[in-house]
Residue frames relative to the residue before (quaternion, step in Angstrom):
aa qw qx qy qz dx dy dz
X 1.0000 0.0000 0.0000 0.0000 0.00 0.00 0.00
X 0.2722 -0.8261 0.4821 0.1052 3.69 -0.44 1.15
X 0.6576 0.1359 -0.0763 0.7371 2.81 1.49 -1.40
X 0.0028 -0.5941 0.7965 0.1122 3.11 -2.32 0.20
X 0.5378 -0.6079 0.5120 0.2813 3.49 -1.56 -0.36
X 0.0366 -0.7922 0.6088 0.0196 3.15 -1.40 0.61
X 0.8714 0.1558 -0.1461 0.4416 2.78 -0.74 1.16
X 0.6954 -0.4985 0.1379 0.4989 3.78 -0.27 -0.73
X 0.9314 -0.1455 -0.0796 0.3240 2.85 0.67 1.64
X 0.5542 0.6064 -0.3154 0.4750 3.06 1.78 -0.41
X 0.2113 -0.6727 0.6661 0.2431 3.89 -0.91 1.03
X 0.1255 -0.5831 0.8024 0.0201 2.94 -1.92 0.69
X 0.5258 -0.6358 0.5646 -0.0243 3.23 -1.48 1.61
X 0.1850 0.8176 -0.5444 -0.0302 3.36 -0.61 0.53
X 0.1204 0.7554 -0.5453 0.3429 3.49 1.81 1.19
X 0.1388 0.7919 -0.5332 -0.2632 3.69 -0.80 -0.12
X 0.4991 -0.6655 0.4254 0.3565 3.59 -0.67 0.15
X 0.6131 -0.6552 0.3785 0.2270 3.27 -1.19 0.93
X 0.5586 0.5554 -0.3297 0.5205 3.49 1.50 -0.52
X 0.5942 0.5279 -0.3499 0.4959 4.00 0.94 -1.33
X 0.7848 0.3313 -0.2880 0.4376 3.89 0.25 -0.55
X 0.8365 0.2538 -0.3890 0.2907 3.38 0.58 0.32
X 0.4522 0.6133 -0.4580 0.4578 2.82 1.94 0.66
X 0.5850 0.5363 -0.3412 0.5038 3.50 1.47 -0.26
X 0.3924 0.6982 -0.3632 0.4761 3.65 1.47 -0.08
X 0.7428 0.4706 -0.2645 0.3960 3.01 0.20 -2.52
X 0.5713 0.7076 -0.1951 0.3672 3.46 1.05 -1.55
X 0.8179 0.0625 -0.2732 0.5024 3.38 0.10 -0.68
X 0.3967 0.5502 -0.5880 0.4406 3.76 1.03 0.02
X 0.8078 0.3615 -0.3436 0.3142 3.85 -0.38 -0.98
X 0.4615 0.6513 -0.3114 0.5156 3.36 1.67 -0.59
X 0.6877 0.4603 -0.2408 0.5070 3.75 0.35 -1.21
X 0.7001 0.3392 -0.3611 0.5142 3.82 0.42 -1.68
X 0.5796 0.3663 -0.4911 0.5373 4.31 0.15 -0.38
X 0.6417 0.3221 -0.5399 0.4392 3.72 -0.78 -0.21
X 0.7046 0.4646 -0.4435 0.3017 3.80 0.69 -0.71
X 0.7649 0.5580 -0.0823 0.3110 2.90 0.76 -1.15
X 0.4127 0.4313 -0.2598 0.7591 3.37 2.42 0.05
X 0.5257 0.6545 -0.3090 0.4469 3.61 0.50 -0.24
X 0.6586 0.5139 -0.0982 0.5409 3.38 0.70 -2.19
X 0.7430 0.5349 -0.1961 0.3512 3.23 0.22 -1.80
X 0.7429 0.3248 -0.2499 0.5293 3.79 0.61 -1.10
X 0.6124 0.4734 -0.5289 0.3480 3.31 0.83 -0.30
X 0.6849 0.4073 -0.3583 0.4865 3.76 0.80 -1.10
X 0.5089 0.5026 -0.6073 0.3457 3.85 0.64 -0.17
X 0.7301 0.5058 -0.2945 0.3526 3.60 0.68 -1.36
X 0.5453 0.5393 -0.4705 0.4364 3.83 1.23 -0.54
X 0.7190 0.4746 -0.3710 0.3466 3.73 0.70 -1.04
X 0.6188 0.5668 -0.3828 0.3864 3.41 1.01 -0.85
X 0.7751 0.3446 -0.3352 0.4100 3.83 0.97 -0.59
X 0.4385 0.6788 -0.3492 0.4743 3.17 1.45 0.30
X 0.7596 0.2750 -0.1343 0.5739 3.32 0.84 -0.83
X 0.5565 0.5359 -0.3847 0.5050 3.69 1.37 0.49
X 0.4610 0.7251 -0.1710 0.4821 3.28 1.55 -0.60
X 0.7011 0.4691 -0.0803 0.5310 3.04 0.64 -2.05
X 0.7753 0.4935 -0.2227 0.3253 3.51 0.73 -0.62
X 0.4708 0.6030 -0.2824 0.5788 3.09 1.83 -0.67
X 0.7615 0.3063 -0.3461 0.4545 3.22 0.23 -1.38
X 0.6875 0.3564 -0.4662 0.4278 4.08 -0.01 -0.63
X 0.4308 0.5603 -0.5429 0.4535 4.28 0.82 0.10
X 0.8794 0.3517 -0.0461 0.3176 3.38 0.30 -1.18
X 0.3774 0.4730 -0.4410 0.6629 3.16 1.90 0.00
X 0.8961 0.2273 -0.3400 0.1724 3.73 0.02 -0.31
X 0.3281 0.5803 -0.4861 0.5651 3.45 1.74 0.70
X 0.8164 0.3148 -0.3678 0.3149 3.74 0.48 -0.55
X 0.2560 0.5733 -0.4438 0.6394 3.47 2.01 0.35
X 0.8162 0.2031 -0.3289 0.4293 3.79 -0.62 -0.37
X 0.7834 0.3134 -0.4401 0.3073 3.28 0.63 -0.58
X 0.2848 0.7163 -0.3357 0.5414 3.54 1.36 0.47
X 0.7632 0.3696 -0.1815 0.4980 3.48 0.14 -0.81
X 0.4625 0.7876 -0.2537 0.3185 3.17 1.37 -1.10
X 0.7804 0.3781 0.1562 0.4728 2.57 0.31 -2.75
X 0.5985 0.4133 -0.4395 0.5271 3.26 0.97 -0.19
X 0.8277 0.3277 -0.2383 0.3882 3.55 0.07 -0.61
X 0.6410 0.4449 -0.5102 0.3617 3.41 1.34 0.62
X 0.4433 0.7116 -0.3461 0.4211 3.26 1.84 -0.49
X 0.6155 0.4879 -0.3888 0.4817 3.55 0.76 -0.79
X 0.7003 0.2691 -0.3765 0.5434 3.76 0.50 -0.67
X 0.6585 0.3645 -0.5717 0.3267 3.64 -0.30 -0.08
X 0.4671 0.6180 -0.4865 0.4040 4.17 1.12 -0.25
X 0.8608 0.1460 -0.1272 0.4707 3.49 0.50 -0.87
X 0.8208 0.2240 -0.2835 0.4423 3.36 0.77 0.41
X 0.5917 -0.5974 0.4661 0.2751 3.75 -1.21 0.73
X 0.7089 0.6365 -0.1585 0.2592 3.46 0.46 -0.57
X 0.1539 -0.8270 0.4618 0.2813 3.66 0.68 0.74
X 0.4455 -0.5940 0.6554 0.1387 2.95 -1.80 1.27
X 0.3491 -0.8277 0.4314 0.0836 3.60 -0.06 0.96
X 0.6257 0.5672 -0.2202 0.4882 3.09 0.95 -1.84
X 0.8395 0.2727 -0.1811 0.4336 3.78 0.56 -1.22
X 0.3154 0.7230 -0.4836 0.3794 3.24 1.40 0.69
X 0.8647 0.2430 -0.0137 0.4394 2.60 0.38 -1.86
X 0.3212 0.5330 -0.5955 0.5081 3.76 1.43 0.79
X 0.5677 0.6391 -0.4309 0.2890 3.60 0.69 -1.30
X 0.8117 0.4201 -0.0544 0.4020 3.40 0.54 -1.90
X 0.6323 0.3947 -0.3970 0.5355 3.53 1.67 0.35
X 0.8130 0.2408 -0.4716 0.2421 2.99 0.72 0.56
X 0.3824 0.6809 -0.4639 0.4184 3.02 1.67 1.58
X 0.4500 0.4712 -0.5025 0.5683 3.60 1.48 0.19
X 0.4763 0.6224 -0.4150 0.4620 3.72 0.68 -0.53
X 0.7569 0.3396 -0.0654 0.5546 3.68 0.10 -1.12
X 0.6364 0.3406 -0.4939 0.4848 3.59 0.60 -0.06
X 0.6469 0.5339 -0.3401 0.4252 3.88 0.76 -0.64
X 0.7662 0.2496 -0.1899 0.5609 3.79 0.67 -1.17
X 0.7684 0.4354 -0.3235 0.3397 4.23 0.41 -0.63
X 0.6263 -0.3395 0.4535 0.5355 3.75 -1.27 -0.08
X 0.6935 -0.3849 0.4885 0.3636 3.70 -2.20 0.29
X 0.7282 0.4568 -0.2996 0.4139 3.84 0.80 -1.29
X 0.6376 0.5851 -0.3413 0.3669 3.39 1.00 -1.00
X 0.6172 0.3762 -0.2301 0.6517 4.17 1.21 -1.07
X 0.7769 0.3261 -0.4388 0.3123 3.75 0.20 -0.03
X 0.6470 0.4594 -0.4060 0.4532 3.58 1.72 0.62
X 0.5320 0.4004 -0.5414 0.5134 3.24 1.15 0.22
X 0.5935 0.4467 -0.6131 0.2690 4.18 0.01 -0.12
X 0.6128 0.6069 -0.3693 0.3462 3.36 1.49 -0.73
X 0.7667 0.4147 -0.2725 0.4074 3.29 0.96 -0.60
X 0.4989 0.5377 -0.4587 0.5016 3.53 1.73 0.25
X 0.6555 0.5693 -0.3499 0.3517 3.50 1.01 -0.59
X 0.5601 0.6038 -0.2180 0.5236 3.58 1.38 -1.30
X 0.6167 0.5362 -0.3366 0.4678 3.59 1.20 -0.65
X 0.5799 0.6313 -0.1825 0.4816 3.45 1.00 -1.66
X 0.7888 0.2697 -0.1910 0.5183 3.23 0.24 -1.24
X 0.5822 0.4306 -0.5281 0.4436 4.17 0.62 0.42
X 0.4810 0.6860 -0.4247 0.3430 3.67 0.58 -0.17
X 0.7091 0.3795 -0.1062 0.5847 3.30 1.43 -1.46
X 0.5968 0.4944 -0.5104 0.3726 3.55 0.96 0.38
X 0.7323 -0.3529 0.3064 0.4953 3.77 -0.98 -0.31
X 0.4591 -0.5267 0.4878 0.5233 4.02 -0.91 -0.15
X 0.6435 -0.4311 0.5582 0.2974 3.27 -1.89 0.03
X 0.1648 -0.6526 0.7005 0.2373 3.42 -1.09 0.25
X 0.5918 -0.5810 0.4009 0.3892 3.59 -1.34 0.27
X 0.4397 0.5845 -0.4229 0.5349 3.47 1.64 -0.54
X 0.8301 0.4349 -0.1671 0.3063 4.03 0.10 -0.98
X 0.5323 0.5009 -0.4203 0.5376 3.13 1.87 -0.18
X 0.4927 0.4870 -0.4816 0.5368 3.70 0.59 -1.09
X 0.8927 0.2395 -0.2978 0.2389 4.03 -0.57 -0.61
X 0.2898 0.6831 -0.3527 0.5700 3.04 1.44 0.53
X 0.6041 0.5504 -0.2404 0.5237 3.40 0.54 -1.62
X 0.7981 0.4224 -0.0712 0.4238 3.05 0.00 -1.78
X 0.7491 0.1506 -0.3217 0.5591 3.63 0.22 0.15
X 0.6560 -0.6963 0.2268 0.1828 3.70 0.55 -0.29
X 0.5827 0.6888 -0.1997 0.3823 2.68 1.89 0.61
X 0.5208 0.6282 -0.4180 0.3993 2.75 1.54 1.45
X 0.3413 0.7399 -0.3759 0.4413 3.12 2.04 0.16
X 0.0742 0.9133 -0.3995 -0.0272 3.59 0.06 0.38
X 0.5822 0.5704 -0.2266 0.5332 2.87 2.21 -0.55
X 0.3742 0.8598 -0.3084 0.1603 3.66 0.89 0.07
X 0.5949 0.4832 -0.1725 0.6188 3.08 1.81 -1.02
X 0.6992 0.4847 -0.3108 0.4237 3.22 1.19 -0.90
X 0.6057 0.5197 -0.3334 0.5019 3.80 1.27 -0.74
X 0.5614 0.6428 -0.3923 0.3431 3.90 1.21 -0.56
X 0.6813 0.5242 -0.2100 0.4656 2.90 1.22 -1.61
X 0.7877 0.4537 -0.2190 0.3546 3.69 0.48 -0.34
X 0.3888 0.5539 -0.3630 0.6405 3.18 2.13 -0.14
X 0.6991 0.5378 -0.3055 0.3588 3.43 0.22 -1.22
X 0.4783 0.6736 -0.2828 0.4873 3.89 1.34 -1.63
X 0.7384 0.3214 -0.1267 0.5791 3.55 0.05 -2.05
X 0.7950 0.2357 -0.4638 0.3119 3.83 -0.28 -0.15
X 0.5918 0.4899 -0.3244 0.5519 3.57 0.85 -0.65
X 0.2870 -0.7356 0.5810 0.1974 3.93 0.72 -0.11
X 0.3274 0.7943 -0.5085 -0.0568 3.44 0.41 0.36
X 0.7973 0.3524 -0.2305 0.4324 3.28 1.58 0.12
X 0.4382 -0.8034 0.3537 0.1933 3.52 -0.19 1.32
């Protein structure tokens, strides 16, 4: 029995043709392989975009910690030989630790205040003789940025910021 009735008379077919089911195949096959293939696509669109967000952070912050490097190095050298605070590069110093508190890790801005402070506090020490810089040099206790260069190696290898 192909057909029967239902209800008040109306026949309903439930034969189906052989053409209707694999066009309803083709259909959801091409339906299914597009959703993949939009699927695929935004995902890898979205991998590059944090990839290249990433990349940007880190070359932002590679170059605040270049200036603030350069910075500190060249104010430290004048507070060795002289008594006088160098304001101006103080307070260049400490803009580009609000800088680093906004884009770096907590450890990475709490070693550069140390190393703005360690500055600060050489001003108020005696000058340098040329006899005391050479030993300085020479044992290593003019490197002041070390803790600060640790912390930012550490940042970029641990990746702690994306």
């Amino acid at each position: 029995m192909d057909d029967y009735f239902h209800g008040k008379g109306i026949a309903i077919s439930w034969d189906m043709d052989a053409a209707y089911v694999t066009a309803l195949a083709a259909l959801g096959g091409a339906a299914l392989g597009g959703f993949t293939s939009f699927a695929t696509s935004w995902t890898n669109l979205r991998l590059q975009m944090r990839a290249e967000q990433t990349a940007n952070s880190k070359s932002a912050r590679q170059e605040v910690y270049k200036k603030f490097i350069d910075e500190a190095s060249r104010i430290y050298g004048d507070a060795l030989i002289h008594n006088n605070l160098e304001l101006s590069g103080l307070i260049e110093l400490y803009a580009l630790i609000s800088r680093m508190r906004v884009v770096s890790s907590r450890p990475v801005a709490d070693a550069a205040v140390d190393v703005a402070k360690r500055i600060t506090d050489t001003y108020g020490q005696p000058n340098k003789t040329p006899e005391q810089l050479e030993a300085m040099i020479f044992n290593g206790a003019v490197d002041l940025l070390e803790g600060f260069s640790d912390a930012c190696r550490r940042e970029f290898d641990i990746n702690i910021l994306n």
